[in-house]
Phi, psi and omega in degrees: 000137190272155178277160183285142152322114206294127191306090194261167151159132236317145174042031163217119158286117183242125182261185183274154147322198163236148174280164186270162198284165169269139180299128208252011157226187188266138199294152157315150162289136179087355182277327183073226175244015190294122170297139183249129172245141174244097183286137166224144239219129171185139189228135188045070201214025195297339190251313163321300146005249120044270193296317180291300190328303205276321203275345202265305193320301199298331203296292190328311192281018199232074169076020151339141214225325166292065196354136163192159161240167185258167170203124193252124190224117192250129196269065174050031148346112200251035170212205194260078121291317166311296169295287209313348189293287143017277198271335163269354149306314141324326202253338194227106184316134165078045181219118160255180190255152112244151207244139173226123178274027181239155186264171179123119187288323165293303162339303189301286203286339166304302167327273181294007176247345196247001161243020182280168189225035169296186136259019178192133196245125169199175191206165177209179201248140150327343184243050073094028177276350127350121183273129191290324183332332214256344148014261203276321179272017119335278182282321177310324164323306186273343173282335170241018162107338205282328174204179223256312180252168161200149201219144165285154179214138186275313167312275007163144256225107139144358190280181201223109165240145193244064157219193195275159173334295198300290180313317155294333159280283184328306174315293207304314172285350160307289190282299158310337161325293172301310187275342159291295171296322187246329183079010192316166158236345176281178216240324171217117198259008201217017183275096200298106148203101200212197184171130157242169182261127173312304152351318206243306195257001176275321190292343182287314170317352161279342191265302191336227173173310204273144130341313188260221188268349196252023176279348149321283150350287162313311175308296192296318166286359159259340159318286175325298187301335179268068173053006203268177174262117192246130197261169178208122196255146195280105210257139162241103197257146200216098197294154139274104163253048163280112168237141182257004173248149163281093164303010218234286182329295179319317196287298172315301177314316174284003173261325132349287190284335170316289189317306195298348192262338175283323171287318188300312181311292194310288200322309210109354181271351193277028139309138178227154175250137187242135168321143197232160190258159145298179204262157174301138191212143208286171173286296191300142200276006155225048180291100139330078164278091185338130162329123200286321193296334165259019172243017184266175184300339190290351173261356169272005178256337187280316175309290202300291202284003168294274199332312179282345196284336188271340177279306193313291194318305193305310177262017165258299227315295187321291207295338177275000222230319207269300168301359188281341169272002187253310191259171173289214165264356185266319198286285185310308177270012167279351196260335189269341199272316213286305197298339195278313187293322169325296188303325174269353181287279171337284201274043164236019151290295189310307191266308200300286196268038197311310208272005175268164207244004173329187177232143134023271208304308212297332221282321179288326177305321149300304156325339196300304203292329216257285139021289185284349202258328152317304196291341180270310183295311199314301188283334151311299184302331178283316172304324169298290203307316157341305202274300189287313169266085158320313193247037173282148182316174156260001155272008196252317179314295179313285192322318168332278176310323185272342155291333179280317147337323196278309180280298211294324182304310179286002171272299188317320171307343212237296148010272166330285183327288194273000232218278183282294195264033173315153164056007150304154183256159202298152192265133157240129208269000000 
């Protein structure tokens, strides 16, 4: 296979790829002949370099199962990296160069991935902290159709890491941070290790925006919001600290990019238009199927929005139980109602009505409305009660507001339903 056309693209000098190496083991069933490009990103790395190049090539040439290449990408390196790259492209088949003058690891991988003619695209950090054993069940998911992106994950229920406290605090509260805010599922958004099908990943890559460390990040939660499948695989990561990133500078910036990605998302512009898989279909050719009228959403909305309705219900009591010792009653429960419906809202956006194109904003705005019409039966119902026992407990107090709770959860329901989420499409189990 001959190398890609040398790559331009506005204010950057880009060089060529390398063609790709032959698979040097037998391809998965279902893999076909699917091609691999293997990116590596690297800005002053002149000393690094090298050791990664030779050590990612001998794993590639020793029973790869994929056609593949290195591809080296230098973010405008103020040292010899740029020759040593150079020059062990030579020495080593199948390693091309690209030269960028601008620095930025999104910048990078946004380039070369988005002009690679691979049919699988991936990229790992230069310090090789990644264990390559984490490879091959990386890229076999996307070589056989089965999910759309795959990410290394430090986190993720088997995996094994070697670093300091501090970088273990960070990570962790970073990727909850995420999964708070977003609702993410995947486990680690920031593990350089990752891979997608090109297919999949050129309409997101229009969308994208960062440059920088949070494009991992930006890739996934537009992954996510549109529906693709990001498989994860459990990595044994070991830190290396020579390092080029500020890690205390990376985090602030990525919480930066979180608020921008919580507007794209409201607006609506984080929509892609994407190839879509077809709907789950049973395999066995004589598979017993429920009927669709008992496969329809409504009983999966009505279990999912009890379930939340009742936790909610559960945890403004608690939270009004708990301010009630500071505040009146009108206050401790506008403040306990406000934080739950904020809460509750969410998650029956996420879970009850998972399959609605509602948007973000209208689904709270409509909570809004909901909201007020809560806060009056509720602080009615506690105040009347008030008025008629003075001298009743704030556990007698509680118990009120959580039976008042209980009507309101059944107006909302019937609201939400017909109203705010109109037109979601049917839950198929």
């Amino acid at each position: 296979m001959t190398a890609s056309p040398h790559m331009t693209t506005s204010g950057l000098h880009v060089g060529h790829p390398a063609p790709f190496r032959p698979a040097t083991g037998s391809a998965l069933e279902g893999s076909g002949t699917a091609t691999v490009d293997i990116v590596v990103p690297v800005y002053n790395e002149e000393r690094a370099l090298p050791g990664c190049l030779r050590t990612l090539h001998a794993r590639l040439s020793d029973g790869f199962p994929f056609p593949w290449r290195i591809t080296v990408v230098d973010n405008a390196s103020t040292d010899r990296t740029l020759e040593v790259a150079h020059r062990l492209a030579e020495e080593l088949p199948g390693v091309g160069v690209v030269h960028l003058d601008r620095k930025g690891r999104g910048l990078a991988l946004r380039t070369v991935w988005g002009a690679s003619e691979a049919d699988i695209v991936a990229y790992m950090d230069v310090d090789l902290s990644t264990g390559l054993d984490g490879l091959l069940p990386l890229i076999a998911p996307l070589a056989s159709g089965h999910s759309d992106i795959a990410i290394g994950s430090r986190l993720a229920p088997g995996a094994r890491t070697v670093r300091g406290p501090r970088r273990e605090f960070v990570s962790r509260c970073y990727n909850a941070i995420i999964r708070l805010t977003h609702g993410a599922r995947f486990t680690d958004a920031q593990c350089g290790f990752k891979a997608a099908r090109t297919e999949v990943l050129r309409p997101l890559l229009r969308v994208t925006r960062d440059e920088a460390w949070f494009f991992d990040t930006e890739l996934l939660l537009l992954a996510e919001h549109n529906g693709l499948r990001v498989h994860e695989v459990p990595v044994d990561w070991v830190e290396d600290v020579d390092t080029r990133v500020d890690v205390v500078s990376t985090a602030t910036e990525d919480l930066r990019g979180l608020w921008r990605m919580a507007r794209l998302k409201s607006s609506g512009d984080a929509r892609v238009d994407l190839p879509r898989r077809p709907a789950p279909a049973a395999e066995h050719p004589d598979a017993v199927l429920a009927p669709s009228s008992r496969r329809s959403g409504l009983s999966w909305e009505v279990v999912c929005f009890a379930a939340i309705g009742v936790a909610s219900t559960a945890g403004q009591a608690l939270l009004y139980w708990l301010l009630r010792g500071w505040w009146p009653p009108a206050l401790a429960n506008l403040v306990s109602l406000l934080v739950l419906t904020l809460l509750n809202t969410e998650a029956n956006r996420r879970l009850t009505f998972r399959h609605s194109t509602v948007r973000p904003a209208r689904a709270h705005l409509g909570a809004g409305g909901l909201f007020v019409l809560g806060y009056l039966v509720t602080s009615g119902a506690v105040l009347w009660f008030r008025h008629a026992d003075p001298g009743a407990s704030p556990a007698a107090e509680t118990a009120v507001l959580a039976a008042a709770s209980v009507m309101v959860t059944v107006v909302r329901f019937t609201v939400l339903r017909s109203a705010v989420f109109r037109g979601c499409a049917p839950h198929r189990s």
